[in-house]
SEZASE-549107 format. One record per residue (C-alpha): x, y, z. Coordinates in nm, 4 decimals. Example, Ala and Ser with C-alpha at 12.3 -4.5 7.8 and 13.67 -1.06 7.14 Angstrom:
FILUM;1.2300;-0.4500;0.7800
FILUM;1.3670;-0.1060;0.7140
***
This chain:
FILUM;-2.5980;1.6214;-1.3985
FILUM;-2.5999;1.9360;-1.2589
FILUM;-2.3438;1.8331;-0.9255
FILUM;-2.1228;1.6953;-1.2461
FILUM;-2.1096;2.0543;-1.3906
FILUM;-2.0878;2.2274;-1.0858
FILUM;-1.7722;2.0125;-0.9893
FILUM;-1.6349;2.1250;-1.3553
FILUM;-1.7231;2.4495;-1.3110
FILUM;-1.5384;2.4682;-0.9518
FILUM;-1.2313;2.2913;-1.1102
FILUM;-1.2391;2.5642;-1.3710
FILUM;-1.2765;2.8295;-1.1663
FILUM;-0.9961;2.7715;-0.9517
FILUM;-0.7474;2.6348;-1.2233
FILUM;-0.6053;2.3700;-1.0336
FILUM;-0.6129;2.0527;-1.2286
FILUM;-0.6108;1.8366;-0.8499
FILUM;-0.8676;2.0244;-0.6776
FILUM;-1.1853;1.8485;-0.6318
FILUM;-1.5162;1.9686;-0.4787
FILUM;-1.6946;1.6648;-0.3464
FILUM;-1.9928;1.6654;-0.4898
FILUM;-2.3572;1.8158;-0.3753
FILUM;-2.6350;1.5897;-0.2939
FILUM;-2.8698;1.4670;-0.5369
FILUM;-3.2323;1.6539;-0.5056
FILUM;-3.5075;1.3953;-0.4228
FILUM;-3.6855;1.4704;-0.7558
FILUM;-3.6246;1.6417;-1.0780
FILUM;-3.5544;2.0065;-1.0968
FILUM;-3.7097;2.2390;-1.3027
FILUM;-3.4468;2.5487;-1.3006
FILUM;-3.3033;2.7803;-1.5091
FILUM;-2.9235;2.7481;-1.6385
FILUM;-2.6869;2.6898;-1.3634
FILUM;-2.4966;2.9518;-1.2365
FILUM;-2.1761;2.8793;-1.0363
FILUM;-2.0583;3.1598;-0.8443
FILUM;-1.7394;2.9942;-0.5944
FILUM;-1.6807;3.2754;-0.3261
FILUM;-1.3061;3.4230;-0.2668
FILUM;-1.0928;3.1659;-0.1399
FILUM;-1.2115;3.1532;0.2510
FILUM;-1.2352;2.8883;0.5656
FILUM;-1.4988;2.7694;0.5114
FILUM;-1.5185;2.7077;0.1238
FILUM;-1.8335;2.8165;-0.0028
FILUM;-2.0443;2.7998;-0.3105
FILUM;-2.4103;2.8389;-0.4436
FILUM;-2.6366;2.7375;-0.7325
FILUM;-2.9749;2.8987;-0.7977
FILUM;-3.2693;2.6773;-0.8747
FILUM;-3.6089;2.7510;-0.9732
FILUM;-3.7836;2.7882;-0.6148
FILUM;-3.4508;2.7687;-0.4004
FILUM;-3.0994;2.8680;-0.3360
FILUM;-2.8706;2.5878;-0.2582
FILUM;-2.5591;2.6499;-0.0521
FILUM;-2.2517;2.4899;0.0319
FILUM;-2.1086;2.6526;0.3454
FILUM;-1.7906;2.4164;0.4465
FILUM;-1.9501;2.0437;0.4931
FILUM;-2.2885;2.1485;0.5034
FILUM;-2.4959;2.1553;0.2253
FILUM;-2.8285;2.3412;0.2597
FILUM;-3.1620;2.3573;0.0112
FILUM;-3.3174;2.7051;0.1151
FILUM;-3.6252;2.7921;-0.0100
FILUM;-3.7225;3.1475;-0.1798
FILUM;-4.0157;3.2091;0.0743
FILUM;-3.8154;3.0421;0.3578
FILUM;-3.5714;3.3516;0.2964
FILUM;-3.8094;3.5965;0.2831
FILUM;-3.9746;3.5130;0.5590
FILUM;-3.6964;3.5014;0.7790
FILUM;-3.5168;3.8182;0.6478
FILUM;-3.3566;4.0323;0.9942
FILUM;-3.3700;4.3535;0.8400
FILUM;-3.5186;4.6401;1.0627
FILUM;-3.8618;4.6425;0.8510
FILUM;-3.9009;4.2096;0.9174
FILUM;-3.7530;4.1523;1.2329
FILUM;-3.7775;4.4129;1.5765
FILUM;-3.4375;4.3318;1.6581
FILUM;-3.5601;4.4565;2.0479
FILUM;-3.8030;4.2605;2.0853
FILUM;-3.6239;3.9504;1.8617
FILUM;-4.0154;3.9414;1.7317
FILUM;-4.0968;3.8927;1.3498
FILUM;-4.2313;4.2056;1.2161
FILUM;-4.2817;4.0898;0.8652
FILUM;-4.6546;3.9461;0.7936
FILUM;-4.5890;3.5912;0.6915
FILUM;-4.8794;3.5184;0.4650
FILUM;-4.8224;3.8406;0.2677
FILUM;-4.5293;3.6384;0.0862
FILUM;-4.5774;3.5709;-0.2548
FILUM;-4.5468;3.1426;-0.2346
FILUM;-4.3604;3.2173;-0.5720
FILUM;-4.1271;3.4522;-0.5125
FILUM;-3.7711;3.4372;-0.6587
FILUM;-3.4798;3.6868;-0.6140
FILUM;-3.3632;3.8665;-0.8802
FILUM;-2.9915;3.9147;-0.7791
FILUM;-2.7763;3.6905;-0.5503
FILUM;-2.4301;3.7176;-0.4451
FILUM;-2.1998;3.5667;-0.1461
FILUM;-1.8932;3.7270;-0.0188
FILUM;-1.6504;3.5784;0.2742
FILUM;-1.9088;3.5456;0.5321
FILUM;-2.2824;3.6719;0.4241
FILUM;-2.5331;3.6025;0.1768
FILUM;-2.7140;3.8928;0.0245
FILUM;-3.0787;3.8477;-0.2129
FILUM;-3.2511;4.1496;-0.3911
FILUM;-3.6246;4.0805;-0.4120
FILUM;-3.8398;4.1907;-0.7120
FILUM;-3.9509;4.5032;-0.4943
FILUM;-3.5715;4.6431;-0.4404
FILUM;-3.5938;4.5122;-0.0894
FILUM;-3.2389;4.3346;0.0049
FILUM;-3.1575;4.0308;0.2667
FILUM;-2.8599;3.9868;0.3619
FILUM;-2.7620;3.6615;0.6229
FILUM;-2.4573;3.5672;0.7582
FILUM;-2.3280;3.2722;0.6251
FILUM;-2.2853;3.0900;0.9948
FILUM;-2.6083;3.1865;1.1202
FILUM;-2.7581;3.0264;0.8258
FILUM;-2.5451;2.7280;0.8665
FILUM;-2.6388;2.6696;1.2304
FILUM;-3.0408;2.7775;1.1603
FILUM;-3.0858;2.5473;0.8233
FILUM;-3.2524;2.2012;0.8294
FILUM;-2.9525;2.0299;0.7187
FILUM;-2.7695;2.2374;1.0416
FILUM;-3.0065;2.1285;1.2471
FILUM;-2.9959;1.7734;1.1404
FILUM;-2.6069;1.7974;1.2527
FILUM;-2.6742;1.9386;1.6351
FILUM;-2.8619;1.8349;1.9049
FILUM;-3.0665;2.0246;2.1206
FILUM;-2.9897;1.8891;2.4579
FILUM;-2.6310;1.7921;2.4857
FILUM;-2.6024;1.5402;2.7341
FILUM;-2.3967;1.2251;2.8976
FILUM;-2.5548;0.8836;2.8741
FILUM;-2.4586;0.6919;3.1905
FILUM;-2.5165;0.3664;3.3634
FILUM;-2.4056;0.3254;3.7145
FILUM;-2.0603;0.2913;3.6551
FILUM;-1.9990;0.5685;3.4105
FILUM;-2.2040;0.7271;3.6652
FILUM;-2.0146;0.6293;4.0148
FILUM;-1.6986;0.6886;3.7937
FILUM;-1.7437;1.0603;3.6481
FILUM;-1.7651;1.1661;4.0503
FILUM;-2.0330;1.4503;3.9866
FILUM;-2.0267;1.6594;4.3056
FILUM;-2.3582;1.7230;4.4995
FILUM;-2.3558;2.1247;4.5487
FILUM;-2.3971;2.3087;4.8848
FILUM;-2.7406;2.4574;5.0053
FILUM;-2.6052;2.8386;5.0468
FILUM;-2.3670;2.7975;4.7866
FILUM;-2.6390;2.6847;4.6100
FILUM;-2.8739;2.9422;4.6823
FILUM;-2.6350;3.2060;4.7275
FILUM;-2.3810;3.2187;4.4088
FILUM;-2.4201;3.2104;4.0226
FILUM;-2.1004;2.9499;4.0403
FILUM;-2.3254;2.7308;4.3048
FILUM;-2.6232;2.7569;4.0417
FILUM;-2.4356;2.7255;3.7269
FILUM;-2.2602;2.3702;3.8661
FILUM;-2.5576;2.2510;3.9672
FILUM;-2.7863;2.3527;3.6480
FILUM;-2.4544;2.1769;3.4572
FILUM;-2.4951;1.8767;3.6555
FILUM;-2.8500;1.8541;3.6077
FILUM;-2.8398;1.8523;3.2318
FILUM;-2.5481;1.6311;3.1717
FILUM;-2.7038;1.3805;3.3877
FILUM;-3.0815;1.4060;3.4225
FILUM;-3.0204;1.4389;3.8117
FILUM;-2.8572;1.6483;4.0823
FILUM;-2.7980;1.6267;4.4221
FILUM;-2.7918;1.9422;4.6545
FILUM;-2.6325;1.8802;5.0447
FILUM;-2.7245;2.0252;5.3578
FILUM;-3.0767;2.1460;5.3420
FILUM;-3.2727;2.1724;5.6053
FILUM;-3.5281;1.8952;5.6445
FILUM;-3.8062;2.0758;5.6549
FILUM;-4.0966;2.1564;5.3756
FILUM;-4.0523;2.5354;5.3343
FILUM;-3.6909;2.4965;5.2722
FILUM;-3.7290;2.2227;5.0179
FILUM;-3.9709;2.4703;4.8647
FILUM;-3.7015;2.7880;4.8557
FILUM;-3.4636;2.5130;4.7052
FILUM;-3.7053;2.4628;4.4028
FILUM;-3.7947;2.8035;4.3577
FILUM;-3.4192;2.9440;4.2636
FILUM;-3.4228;2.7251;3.9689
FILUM;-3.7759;2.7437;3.8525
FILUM;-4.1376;2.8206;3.8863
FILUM;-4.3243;2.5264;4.0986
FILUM;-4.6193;2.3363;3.8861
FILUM;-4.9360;2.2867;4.0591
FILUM;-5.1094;1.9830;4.0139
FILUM;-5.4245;1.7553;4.1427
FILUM;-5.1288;1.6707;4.4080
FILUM;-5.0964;2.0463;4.5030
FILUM;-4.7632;2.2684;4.4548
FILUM;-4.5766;2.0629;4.7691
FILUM;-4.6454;1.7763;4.9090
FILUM;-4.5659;1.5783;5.1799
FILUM;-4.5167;1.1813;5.0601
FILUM;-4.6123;0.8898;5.3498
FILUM;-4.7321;0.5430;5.3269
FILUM;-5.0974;0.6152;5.4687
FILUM;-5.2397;0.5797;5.1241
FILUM;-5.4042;0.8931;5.1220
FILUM;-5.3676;0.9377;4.7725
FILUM;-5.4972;0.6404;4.5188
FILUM;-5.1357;0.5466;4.3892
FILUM;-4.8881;0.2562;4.4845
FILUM;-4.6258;0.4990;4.6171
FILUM;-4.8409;0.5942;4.8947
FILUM;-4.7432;0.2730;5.0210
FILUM;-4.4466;0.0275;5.1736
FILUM;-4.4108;-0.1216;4.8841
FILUM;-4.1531;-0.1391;4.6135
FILUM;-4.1841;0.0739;4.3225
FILUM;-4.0508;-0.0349;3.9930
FILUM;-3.8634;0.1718;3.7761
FILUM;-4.0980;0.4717;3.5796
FILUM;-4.1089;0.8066;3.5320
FILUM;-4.4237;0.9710;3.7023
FILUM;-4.7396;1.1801;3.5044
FILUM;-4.7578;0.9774;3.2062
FILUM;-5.1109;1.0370;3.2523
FILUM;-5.0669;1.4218;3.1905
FILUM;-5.0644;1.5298;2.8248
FILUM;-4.7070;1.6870;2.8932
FILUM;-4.5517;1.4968;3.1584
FILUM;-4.4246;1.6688;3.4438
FILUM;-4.0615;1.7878;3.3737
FILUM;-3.8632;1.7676;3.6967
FILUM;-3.9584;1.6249;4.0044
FILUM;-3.7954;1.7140;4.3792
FILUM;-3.7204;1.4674;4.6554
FILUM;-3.6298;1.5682;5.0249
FILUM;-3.6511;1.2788;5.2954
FILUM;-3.7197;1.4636;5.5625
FILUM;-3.7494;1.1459;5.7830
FILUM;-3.7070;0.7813;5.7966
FILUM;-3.7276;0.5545;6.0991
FILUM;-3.6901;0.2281;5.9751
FILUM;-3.4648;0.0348;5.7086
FILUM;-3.4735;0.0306;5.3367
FILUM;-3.6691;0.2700;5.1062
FILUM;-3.2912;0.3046;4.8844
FILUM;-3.3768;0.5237;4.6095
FILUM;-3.3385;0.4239;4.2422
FILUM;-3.2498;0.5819;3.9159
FILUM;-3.1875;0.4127;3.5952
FILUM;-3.0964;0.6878;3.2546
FILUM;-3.3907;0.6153;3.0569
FILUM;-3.1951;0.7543;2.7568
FILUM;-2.8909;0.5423;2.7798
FILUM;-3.1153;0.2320;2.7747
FILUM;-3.3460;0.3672;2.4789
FILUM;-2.9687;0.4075;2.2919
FILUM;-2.9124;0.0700;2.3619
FILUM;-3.2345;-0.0306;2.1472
FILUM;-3.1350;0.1742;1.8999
FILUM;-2.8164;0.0692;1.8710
FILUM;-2.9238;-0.3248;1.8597
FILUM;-3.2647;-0.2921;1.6648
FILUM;-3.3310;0.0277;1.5769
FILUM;-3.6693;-0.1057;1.4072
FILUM;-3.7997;-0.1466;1.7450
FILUM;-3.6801;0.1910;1.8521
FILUM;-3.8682;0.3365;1.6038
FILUM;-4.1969;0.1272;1.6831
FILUM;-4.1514;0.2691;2.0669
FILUM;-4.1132;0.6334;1.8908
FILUM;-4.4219;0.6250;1.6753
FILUM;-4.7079;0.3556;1.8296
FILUM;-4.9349;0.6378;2.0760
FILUM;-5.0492;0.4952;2.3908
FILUM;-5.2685;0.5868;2.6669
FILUM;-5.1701;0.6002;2.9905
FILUM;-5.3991;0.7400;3.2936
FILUM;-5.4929;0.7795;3.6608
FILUM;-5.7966;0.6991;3.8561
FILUM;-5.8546;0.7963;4.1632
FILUM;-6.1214;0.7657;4.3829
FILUM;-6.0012;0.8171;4.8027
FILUM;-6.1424;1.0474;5.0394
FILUM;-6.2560;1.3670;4.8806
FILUM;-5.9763;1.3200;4.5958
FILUM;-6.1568;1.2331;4.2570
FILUM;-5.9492;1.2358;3.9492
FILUM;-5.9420;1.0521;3.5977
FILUM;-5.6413;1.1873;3.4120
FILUM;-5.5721;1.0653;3.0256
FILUM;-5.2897;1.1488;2.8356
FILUM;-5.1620;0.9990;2.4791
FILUM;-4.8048;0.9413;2.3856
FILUM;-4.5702;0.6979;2.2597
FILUM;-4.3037;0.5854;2.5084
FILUM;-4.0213;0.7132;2.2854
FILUM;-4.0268;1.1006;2.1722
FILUM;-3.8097;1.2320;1.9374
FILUM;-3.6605;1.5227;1.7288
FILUM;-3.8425;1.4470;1.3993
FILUM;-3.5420;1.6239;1.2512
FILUM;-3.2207;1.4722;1.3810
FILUM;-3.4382;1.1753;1.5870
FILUM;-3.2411;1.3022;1.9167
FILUM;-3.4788;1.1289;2.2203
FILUM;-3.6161;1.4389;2.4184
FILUM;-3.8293;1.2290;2.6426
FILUM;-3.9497;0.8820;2.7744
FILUM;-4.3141;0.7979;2.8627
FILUM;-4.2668;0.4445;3.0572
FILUM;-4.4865;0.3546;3.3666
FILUM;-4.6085;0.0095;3.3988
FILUM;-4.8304;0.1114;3.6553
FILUM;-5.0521;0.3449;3.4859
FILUM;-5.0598;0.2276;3.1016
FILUM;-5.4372;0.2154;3.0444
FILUM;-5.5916;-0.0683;2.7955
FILUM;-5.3739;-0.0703;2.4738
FILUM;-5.6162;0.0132;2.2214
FILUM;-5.4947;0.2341;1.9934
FILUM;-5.2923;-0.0121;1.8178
FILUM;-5.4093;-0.2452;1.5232
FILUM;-5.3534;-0.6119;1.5396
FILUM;-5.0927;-0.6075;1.3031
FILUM;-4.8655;-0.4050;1.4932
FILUM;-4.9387;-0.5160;1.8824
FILUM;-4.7622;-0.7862;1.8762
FILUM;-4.4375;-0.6046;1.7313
FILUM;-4.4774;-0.3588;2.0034
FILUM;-4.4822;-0.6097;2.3017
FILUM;-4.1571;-0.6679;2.1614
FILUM;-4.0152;-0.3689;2.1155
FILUM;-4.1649;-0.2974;2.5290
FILUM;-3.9309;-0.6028;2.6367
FILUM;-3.6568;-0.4951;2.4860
FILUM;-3.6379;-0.1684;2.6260
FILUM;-3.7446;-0.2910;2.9614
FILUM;-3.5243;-0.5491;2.9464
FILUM;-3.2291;-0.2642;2.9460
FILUM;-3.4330;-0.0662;3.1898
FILUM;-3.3473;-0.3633;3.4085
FILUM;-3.0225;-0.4383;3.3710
FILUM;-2.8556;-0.4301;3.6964
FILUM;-2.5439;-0.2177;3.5752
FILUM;-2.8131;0.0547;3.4867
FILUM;-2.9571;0.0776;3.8242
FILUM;-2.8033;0.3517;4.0473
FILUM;-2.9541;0.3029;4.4911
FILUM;-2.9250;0.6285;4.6625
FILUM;-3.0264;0.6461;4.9973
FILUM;-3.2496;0.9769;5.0632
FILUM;-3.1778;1.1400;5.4067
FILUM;-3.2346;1.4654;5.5625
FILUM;-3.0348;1.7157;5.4421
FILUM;-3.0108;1.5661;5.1057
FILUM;-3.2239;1.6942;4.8307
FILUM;-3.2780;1.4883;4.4737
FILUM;-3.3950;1.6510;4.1680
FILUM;-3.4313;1.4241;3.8639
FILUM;-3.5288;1.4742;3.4910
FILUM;-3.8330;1.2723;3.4937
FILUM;-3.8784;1.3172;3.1202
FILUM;-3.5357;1.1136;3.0833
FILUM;-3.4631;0.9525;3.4341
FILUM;-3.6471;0.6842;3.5619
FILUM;-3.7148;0.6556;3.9585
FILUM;-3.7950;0.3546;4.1542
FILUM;-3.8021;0.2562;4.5335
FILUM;-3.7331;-0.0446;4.7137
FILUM;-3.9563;-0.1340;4.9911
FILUM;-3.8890;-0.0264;5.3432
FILUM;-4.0484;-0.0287;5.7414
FILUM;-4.1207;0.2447;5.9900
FILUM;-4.2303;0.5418;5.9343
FILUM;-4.0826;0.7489;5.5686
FILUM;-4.2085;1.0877;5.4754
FILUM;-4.0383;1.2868;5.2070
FILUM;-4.1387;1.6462;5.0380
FILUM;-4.0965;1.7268;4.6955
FILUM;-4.2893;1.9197;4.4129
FILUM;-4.3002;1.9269;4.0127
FILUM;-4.1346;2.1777;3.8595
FILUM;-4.1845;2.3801;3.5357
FILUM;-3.9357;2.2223;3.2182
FILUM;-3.9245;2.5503;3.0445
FILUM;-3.8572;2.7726;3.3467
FILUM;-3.5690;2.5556;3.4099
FILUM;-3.4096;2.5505;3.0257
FILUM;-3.5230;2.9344;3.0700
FILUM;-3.2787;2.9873;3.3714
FILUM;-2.9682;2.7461;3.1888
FILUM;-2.9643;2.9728;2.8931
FILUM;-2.9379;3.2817;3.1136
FILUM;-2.6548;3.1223;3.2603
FILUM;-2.4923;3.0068;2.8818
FILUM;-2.5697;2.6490;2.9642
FILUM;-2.8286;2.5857;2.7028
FILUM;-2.8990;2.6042;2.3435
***
């Protein structure tokens, strides 16, 4: 086979009778290609070495071993005719590739990759950037780095709530707090003043407030002047809130602004670590949650608020690529009728519901906070799970929904995010 060769080849190269290159992944079918050439780079850190194949180039760049395809290299060539490196906007026209395009010289120093095309035009790519931008890089990295947590691990790691002003006021303030947040799913901010327009000022230095059929902020009482079970006393059980929107709200604010009465503890279970804990125990069930769509929606019909909301999702989303869990769709309240799953698989998926819920429930998953003035809450609510226990007197918080992107937008300013 051709890894065999290439192994021989290697050995030969380098002369050293007790060198071995592990060998290069089988291809998932036949390839038609023309004789193998083996061209081992200078000795380097990381070893490197390449074989041509009929329709791609495949590269071994230390422990990864990537297929790239001819057109796949075109396309993404960052010379100044392709790629407006002011703009960091493709220039080249995409469809103008010929689908069967092949180079017609390759070679690979130290650290870049360089391909003449059959029109004289030459690519050259570094050698890291095409490690860390290939599917099989990809498959190794994970876009959200994160820390799973159950209370414990939680209670333990003794993540610091930040200041209002230094907050508002300082990149370091901002930068803990953004770090916080996307370690954890949630972050606390101290010392705010209970009041609606400085919750609002709060949300706004991290990201762009999104207005919904609940407004941009909104004050949160038990008078049941929306159609929804929080506008209540009673308990809430654990969920994460617009599953009924076809992309979920991303983060959600909390600011008790007042509370004359006793209970109403706050509580927040990682939606992720529990989804890992599937995984880890049947991971066919895991998968059942990430690929069975369900609908979930809202109907309201108080006072002069009329809304039917519908949106489609399976509880588990994932990565296709590297499976990494980028967000959880659970709320028991407002899962409409299951009908988008055949007989043959319902049943599977009530099971695969019970486990998961069953590690939602777990009492060494569930973190109580108590929300007071002065203390604002902002929580992941495409990862974190929030719940309420139920409470007398009077309770009115503030909060608002803000934008996921405008957040991630404002991390990677700050070198926090991928």
């Amino acid at each position: 086979m051709w890894c065999q060769r290439l192994a021989r080849l290697l050995r030969g190269c380098y002369g050293s009778p007790g060198h071995h290159w592990p060998r290069l992944p089988r291809a998932p079918r036949p390839i038609l290609a023309p004789p193998a050439r083996c061209h081992p780079t200078a000795p380097a850190s990381p070893p490197c070495a390449w074989q041509l194949h009929q329709d791609h180039l495949e590269l071994r760049y230390g422990s990864t071993v990537m297929r790239l395809d001819f057109v796949w290299l075109r396309d993404h060539c960052r010379s100044a005719s392709c790629y407006n490196a002011k703009t960091n906007q493709r220039s080249l026209d995409t469809a103008s590739v010929d689908l069967d395009i092949q180079p017609q010289a390759v070679r690979v120093d130290d650290t870049t990759l360089f391909l003449t095309w059959p029109d004289g035009h030459v690519t050259r790519y570094g050698l890291e950037w095409l490690a860390r931008n290939s599917y099989e890089g990809q498959q190794q990295q994970v876009m959200h780095p994160r820390i799973l947590w159950n209370a414990d691990i939680y209670q333990q790691a003794q993540v610091p709530s930040i200041d209002c002003q230094h907050f508002l006021q300082t990149h370091e303030g901002l930068k803990e707090f953004l770090q916080n947040f996307l370690l954890y799913g949630i972050a606390f901010v101290e010392n705010v003043p209970p009041t609606k327009e400085d919750t609002e000022i709060l949300a706004k230095r991290i990201s762009i407030i999104r207005e919904t059929i609940y407004g941009r902020m909104w004050y949160f009482t038990s008078d049941f002047s929306r159609g929804d079970t929080a506008y209540t006393k009673l308990a809430l059980d654990r969920h994460t809130d617009t599953t009924y929107f076809q992309e979920p709200c991303g983060i959600q604010v909390f600011h008790c602004l007042k509370h004359e009465g006793t209970g109403g503890r706050t509580l927040l279970v990682d939606g992720f670590h529990a989804a890992e804990q599937v995984r880890l125990q049947a991971p066919e069930l895991f998968e059942l949650l990430a690929k069975v769509p369900l609908k979930h929606e809202y109907v309201e019909n108080v006072g002069d608020c009329h809304n039917h909301m519908i949106g489609v999702g399976p509880v588990l989303n994932v990565y296709p690529w590297n499976n990494e869990l980028y967000l959880i769709r659970y709320n028991n309240y407002d899962r409409a009728v299951i009908n988008t799953v055949p007989h043959s698989v319902v049943r599977r998926w009530y099971r695969a519901h019970r486990a998961l819920t069953a590690e939602l429930r777990r009492p060494h998953n569930e973190l109580w906070v108590k929300l007071k003035p002065g203390k604002a809450l902002f929580v992941d609510n495409w990862r974190v799970l929030h719940g309420r226990e139920a409470f007398t007197g009077y309770r009115q918080l503030c909060g608002c929904y803000l934008t996921r992107d405008d957040v991630l937008n404002t991390a990677r300013l700050l070198g926090l995010q991928a």
